[in-house]
C-alpha positions in Angstrom: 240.3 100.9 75.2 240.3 101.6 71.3 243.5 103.5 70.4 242.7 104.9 66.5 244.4 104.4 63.8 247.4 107.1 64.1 249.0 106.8 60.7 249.4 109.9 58.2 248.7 109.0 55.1 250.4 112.5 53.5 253.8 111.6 54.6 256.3 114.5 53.7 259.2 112.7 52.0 262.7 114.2 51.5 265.6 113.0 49.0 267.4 112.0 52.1 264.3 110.1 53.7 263.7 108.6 50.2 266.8 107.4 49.9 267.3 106.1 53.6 264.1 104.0 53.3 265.1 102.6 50.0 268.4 101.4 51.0 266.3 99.6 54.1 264.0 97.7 52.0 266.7 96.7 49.6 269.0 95.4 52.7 266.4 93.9 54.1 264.5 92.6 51.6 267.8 90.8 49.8 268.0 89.3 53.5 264.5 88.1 53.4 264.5 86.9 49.9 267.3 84.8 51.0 265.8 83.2 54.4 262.5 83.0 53.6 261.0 85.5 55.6 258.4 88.4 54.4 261.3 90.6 55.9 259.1 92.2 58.4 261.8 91.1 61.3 264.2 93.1 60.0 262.6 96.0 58.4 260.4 96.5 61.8 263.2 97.5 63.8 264.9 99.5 61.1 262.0 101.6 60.2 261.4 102.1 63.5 264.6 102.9 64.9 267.3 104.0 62.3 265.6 107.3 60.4 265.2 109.4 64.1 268.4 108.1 64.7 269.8 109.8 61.5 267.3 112.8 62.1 265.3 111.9 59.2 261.7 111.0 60.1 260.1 109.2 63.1 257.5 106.4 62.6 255.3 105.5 65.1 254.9 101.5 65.5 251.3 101.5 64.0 253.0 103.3 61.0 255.8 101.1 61.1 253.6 98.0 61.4 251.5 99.1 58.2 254.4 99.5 55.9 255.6 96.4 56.7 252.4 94.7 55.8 252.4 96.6 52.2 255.6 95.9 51.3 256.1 92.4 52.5 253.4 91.5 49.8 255.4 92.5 46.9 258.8 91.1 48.5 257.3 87.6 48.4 256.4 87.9 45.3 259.8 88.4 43.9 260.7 85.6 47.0 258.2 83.1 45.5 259.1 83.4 41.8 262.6 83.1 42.0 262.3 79.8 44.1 259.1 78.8 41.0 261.5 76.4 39.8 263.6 73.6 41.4 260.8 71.7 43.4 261.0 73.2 46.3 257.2 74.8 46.5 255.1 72.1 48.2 251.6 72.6 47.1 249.7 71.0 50.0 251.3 73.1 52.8 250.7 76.6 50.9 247.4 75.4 50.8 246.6 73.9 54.5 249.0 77.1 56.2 248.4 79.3 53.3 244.3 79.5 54.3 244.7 79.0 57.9 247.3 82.0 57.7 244.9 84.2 55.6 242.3 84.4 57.8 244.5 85.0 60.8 246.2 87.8 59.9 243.0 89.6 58.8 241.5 88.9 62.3 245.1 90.3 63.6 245.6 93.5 61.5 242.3 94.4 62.3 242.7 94.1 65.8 246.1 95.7 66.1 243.9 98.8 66.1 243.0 98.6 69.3 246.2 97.7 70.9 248.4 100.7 72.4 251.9 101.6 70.9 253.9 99.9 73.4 251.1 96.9 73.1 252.0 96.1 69.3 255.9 96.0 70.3 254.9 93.9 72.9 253.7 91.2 70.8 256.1 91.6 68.1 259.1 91.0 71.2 257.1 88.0 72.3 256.7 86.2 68.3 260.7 87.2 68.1 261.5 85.5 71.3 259.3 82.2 70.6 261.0 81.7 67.3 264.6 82.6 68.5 264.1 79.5 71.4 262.8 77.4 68.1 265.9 78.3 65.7 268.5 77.1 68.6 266.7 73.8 68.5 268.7 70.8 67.6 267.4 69.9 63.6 269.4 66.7 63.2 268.9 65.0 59.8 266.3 67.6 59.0 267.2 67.7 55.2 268.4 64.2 54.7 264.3 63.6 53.5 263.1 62.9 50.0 261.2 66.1 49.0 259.2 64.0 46.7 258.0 61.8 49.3 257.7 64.5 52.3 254.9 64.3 54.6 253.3 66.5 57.3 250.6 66.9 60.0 247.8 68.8 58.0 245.7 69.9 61.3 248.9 71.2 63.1 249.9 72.9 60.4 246.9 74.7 59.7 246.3 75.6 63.1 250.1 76.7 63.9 249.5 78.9 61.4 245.8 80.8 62.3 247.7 81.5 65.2 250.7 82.9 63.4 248.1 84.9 61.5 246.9 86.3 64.4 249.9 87.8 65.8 251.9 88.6 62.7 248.8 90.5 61.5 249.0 92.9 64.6 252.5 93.5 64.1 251.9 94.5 60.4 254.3 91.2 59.5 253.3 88.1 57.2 254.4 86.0 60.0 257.1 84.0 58.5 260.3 84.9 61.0 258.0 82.4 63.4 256.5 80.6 60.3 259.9 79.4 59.5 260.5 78.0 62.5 257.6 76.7 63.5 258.1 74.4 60.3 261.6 73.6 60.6 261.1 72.4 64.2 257.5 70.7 64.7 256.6 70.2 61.3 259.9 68.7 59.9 260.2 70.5 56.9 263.3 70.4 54.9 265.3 73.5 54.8 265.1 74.5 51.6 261.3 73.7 50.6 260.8 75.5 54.1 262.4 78.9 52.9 260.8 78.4 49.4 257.0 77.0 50.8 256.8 79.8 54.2 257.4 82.7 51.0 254.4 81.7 49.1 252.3 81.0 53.0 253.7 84.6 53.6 252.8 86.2 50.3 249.0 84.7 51.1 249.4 85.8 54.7 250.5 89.4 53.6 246.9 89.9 52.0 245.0 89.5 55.4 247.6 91.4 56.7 247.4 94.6 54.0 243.6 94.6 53.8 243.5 95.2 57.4 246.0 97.9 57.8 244.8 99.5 54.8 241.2 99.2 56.0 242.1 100.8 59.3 243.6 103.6 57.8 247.7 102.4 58.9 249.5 103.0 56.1 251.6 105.7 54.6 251.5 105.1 51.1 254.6 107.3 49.9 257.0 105.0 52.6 256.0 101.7 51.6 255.8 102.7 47.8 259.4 103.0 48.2 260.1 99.8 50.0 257.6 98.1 47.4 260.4 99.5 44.5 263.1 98.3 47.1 261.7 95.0 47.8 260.8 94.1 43.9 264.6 94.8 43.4 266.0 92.9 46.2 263.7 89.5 47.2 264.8 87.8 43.8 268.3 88.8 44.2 268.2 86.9 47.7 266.6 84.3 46.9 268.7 83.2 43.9 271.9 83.7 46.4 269.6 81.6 48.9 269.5 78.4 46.7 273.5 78.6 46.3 274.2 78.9 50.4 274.2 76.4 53.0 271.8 75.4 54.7 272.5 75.3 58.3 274.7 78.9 57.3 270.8 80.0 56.4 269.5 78.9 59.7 272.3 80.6 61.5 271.8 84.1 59.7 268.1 83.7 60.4 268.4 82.9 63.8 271.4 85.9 64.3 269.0 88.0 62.6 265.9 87.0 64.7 267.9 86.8 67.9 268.6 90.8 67.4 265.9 91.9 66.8 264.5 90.5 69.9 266.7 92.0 72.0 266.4 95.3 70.5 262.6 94.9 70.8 262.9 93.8 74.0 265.5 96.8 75.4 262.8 99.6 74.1 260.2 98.1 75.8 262.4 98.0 79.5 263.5 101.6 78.6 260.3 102.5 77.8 
């Protein structure tokens, strides 16, 4: 069954509801700048949860999903040029993930429009819960490698990440909460060119993603110009306190982070 695009795209904003979805996208955005992610793992379950709680607004998760695609596009962009320096962008993986990605998430954010509410948070429990199992996974000597001299499988990346695509495009995400992963654990990637390398794959992955919720009529535009402001602000600011932390503290905030959101995902889909 086709379930319409249900988004309004006349969204009546209030100082209050201005001000709780700005404070969102900075948090999470800061977060995301500094782990690599879009910041679509945290900001989901905010935006989806937290303004009805505070009697503010209440998005549905097609609504949800498209402002996450908008904004996540400008977050990595502030992501990606704070990390331009230091070495840590490996060209050959944006490229080979970067492409793959691309066309993924355009097939995906297309076909989120057919899929029901509880069908979108569905997926997005399932992505969460794959790349929670992946973060708990031993990643012994992991960042001991040269990153001069680093190698990868090109065909497993590129088709881990058309997959990726596919599902972080329905959920209105750029994918990199199981992109991040996904690298760390099968591809081998170092920490650091993994958080800097998955924001530009994002940032190319958060085009597909936009077009397609823009295209099927998803997106509020006054809520995600806000977290666009929010995320411009915030994604450099994390990533510069990103390149000063630890690395196996970043994989543990990640995985906290991704780990919640799961279960939170998971307990409004059992609730109903």
């Amino acid at each position: 069954m086709c379930f319409p695009a249900t988004a309004r795209e006349v969204f009546p904003l209030t100082l209050l509801l201005i001000v709780v979805i700005f404070l969102l996208g900075f948090a999470g955005s800061f977060v995301s700048g500094m782990v690599g992610i879009g910041g679509s793992i945290i900001k989901y379950p905010m935006l989806l949860y937290i303004p009805p709680l505070l009697g503010v607004a209440a998005f549905s998760a097609h609504e949800v999903s498209g402002i996450s695609a908008v904004q996540v596009f400008f977050a990595t962009i502030g992501g990606v040029w704070a990390y331009r320096r230091g070495g840590y962008l490996n060209g050959q993986l944006i490229l080979y993930m970067g492409t793959s990605i691309l066309i993924g998430s355009f097939i995906g954010a297309y076909a989120s429009n057919f899929f029901s509410e509880a069908g979108v948070n569905m997926v997005y429990a399932l992505l969460a819960t794959i790349a929670v199992v992946m973060m708990f996974v031993p990643k012994k000597g992991l960042d001991d490698q040269d990153l001069t001299r680093m190698t990868f499988h090109k065909p497993l990346a590129a088709g881990l990440s058309f997959v990726v695509g596919i599902g972080a495009g329905i959920v209105g995400a750029a994918g990199a909460f199981i992109l991040v992963p996904l690298m760390l654990v099968v591809l081998k990637i170092p920490t650091r060119m993994t958080i800097a390398t998955s924001l530009a794959v994002t940032l190319i992955s958060s085009i597909g993603a936009t077009v397609g919720k823009v295209a099927t009529g998803q997106v509020l535009y006054g809520p995600a110009l806000i977290m666009i402001i929010a995320s411009l602000i915030a994604a450099p600011l994390g990533a510069k306190a990103g390149q000063k932390v630890n690395t196996k503290l970043l994989q543990s905030i990640l995985a906290v982070i991704i780990l919640g959101t799961a279960i939170q995902i998971w307990l409004q889909i059992v609730t109903g």
